[in-house]
C-alpha positions in Angstrom: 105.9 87.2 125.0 109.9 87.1 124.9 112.1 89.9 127.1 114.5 91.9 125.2 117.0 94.1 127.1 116.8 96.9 124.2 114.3 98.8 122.8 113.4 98.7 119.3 110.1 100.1 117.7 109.6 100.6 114.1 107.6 98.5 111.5 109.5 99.1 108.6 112.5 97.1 109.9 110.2 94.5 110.9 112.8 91.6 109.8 115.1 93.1 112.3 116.8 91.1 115.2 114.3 92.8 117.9 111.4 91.0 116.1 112.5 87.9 115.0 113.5 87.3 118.4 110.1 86.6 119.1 108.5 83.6 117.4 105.3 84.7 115.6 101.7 83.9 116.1 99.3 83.2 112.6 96.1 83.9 112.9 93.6 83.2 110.1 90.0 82.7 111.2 87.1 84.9 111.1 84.9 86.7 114.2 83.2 83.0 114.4 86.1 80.2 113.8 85.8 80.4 110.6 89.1 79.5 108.4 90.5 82.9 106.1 93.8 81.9 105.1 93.9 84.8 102.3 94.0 87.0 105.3 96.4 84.8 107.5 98.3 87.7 109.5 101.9 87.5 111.2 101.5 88.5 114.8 104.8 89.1 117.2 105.7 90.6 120.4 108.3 91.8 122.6 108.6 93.0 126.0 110.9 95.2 128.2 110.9 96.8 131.7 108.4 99.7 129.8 106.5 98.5 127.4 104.7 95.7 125.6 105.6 95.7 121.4 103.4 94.2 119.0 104.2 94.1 115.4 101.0 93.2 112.4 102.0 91.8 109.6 98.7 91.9 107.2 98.4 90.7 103.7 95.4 92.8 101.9 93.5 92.7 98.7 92.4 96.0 98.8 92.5 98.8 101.4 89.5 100.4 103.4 91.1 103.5 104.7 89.7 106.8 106.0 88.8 108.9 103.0 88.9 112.4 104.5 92.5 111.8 106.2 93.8 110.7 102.7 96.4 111.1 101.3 97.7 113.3 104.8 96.6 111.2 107.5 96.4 113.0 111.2 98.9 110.4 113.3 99.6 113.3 115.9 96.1 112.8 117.5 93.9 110.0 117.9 91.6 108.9 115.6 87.9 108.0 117.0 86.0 105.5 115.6 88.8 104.2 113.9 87.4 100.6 114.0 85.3 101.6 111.4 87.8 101.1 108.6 91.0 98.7 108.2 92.8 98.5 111.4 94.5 95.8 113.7 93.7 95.9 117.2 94.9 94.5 120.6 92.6 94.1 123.6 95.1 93.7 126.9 93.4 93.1 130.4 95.1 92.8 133.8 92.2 92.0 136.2 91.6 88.4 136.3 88.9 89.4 138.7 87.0 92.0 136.7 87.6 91.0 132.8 84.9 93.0 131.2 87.5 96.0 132.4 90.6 96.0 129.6 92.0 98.2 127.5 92.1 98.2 123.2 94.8 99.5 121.0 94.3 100.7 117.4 96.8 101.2 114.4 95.5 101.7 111.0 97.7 101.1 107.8 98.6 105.3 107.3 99.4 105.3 111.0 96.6 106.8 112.8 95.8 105.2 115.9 93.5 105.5 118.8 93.3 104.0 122.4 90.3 103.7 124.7 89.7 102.3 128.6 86.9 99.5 128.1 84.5 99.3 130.7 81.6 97.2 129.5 79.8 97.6 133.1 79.4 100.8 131.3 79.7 100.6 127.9 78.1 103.9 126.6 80.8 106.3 129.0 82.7 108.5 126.5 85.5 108.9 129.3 86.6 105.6 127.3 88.3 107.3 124.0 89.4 110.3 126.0 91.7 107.8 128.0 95.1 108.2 127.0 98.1 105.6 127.4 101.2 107.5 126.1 101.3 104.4 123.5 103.2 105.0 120.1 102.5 103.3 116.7 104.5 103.1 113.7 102.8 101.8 109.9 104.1 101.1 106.7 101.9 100.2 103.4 104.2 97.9 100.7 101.6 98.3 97.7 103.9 95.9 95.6 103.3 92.7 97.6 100.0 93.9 99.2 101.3 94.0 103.0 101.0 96.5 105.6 103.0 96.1 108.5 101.9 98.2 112.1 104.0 98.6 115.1 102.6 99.2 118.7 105.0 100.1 121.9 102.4 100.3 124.9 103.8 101.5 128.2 103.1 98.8 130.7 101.9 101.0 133.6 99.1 101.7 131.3 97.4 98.2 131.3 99.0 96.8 134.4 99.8 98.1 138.6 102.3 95.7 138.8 106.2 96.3 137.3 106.7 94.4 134.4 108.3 90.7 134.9 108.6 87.9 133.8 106.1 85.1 134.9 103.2 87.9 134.7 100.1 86.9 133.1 97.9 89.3 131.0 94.3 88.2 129.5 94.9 89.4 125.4 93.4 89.3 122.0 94.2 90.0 118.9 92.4 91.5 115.8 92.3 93.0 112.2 89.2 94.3 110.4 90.1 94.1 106.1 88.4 95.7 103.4 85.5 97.8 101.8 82.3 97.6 103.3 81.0 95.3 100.9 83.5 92.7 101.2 84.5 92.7 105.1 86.8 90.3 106.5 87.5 89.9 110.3 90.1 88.7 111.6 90.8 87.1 115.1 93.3 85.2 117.2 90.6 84.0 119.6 87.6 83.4 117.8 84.6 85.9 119.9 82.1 83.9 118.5 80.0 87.4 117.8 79.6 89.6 115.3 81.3 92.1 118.3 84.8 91.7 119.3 84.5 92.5 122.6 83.6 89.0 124.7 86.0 88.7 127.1 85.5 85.4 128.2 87.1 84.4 124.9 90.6 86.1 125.2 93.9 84.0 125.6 96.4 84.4 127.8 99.8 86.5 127.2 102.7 85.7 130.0 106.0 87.4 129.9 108.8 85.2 129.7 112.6 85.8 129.3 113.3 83.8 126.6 111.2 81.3 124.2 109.2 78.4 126.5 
């Protein structure tokens, strides 16, 4: 993850300088290692003394979105139970000595969004969605080439105690869940190996860095 000095955040500029000074990530394989190039999605990220910035570039076929929030989606309040419909998702730990403790960030194509503390020592505590990080999202749909773009800025005291610097190692991964019910498609950086995303002893590693290593 490249430092910037200035603060960007918007997905419908996603060509800007700010993102293409990162050099993207492709991911294109299902929950299980499974190759899905239709779905290959564009993954990039920035970093600044505040926040962490990833941006989703997704190709689509057709879009599973939440029927009752169309065509108004609520983007002022999280969404629960988000993961139920087409989203991409970012699972960021800190604690190298506890990683079934991290945190997950949703954006959906309209723009809702919805953040929750993990804890799978206890998986069933409902203080997990009501945990808020003060992260922002920003979506765009382009119907014409069948591409929606999502935007996260996360603040960096929300997944980490230490100030943000470079060399700083964080435990990540990356997701996307595409389509209707019947024709389901998920997407993962790290492969979980399960039908459930949540295995941490399959995420990657993230470090800062202030430039490209």
């Amino acid at each position: 993850m490249v430092f910037s000095s200035s603060a960007f955040f918007s997905s419908f500029c996603w060509s800007s300088s700010f993102w293409r000074g990162s050099p993207p990530i492709y991911t294109d394989e299902d929950a299980h290692g499974k190759r899905d190039p239709k779905y290959r999605t564009e993954i990039r990220t920035r970093w600044t003394k505040r926040n962490l910035y990833i941006l989703f570039v997704c190709p689509y076929e057709e879009l599973n979105l939440k029927p009752n929030l169309k065509p108004n989606p609520n983007t002022s309040a999280e969404t629960n139970e988000l993961w139920n419909w087409d989203v991409a998702e970012a699972f960021i730990g800190a604690d190298f000595n506890d990683i079934r403790r991290y945190k997950e960030f949703e954006i959906s194509p309209q723009g809702e969004w919805i953040d929750l503390a993990i804890d799978l020592h206890n998986p069933h505590n409902d203080d997990g969605w009501k945990w808020n990080s003060g992260f922002a999202v920003s979506a765009r749909i382009d119907e014409a080439v069948h591409v929606w773009y999502g935007a996260m800025r996360i603040p960096y005291s929300a997944i980490d105690n230490r100030p943000a610097m470079a060399g700083n190692m964080l435990r990540l991964n990356l997701f996307r869940s595409q389509g209707p019910p019947s024709a389901r498609h998920q997407i993962a950086w790290q492969a979980p190996m399960s039908e459930s995303f949540h295995v941490p002893e399959r995420f990657g590693l993230l470090k800062l860095v202030k430039r490209e290593e």
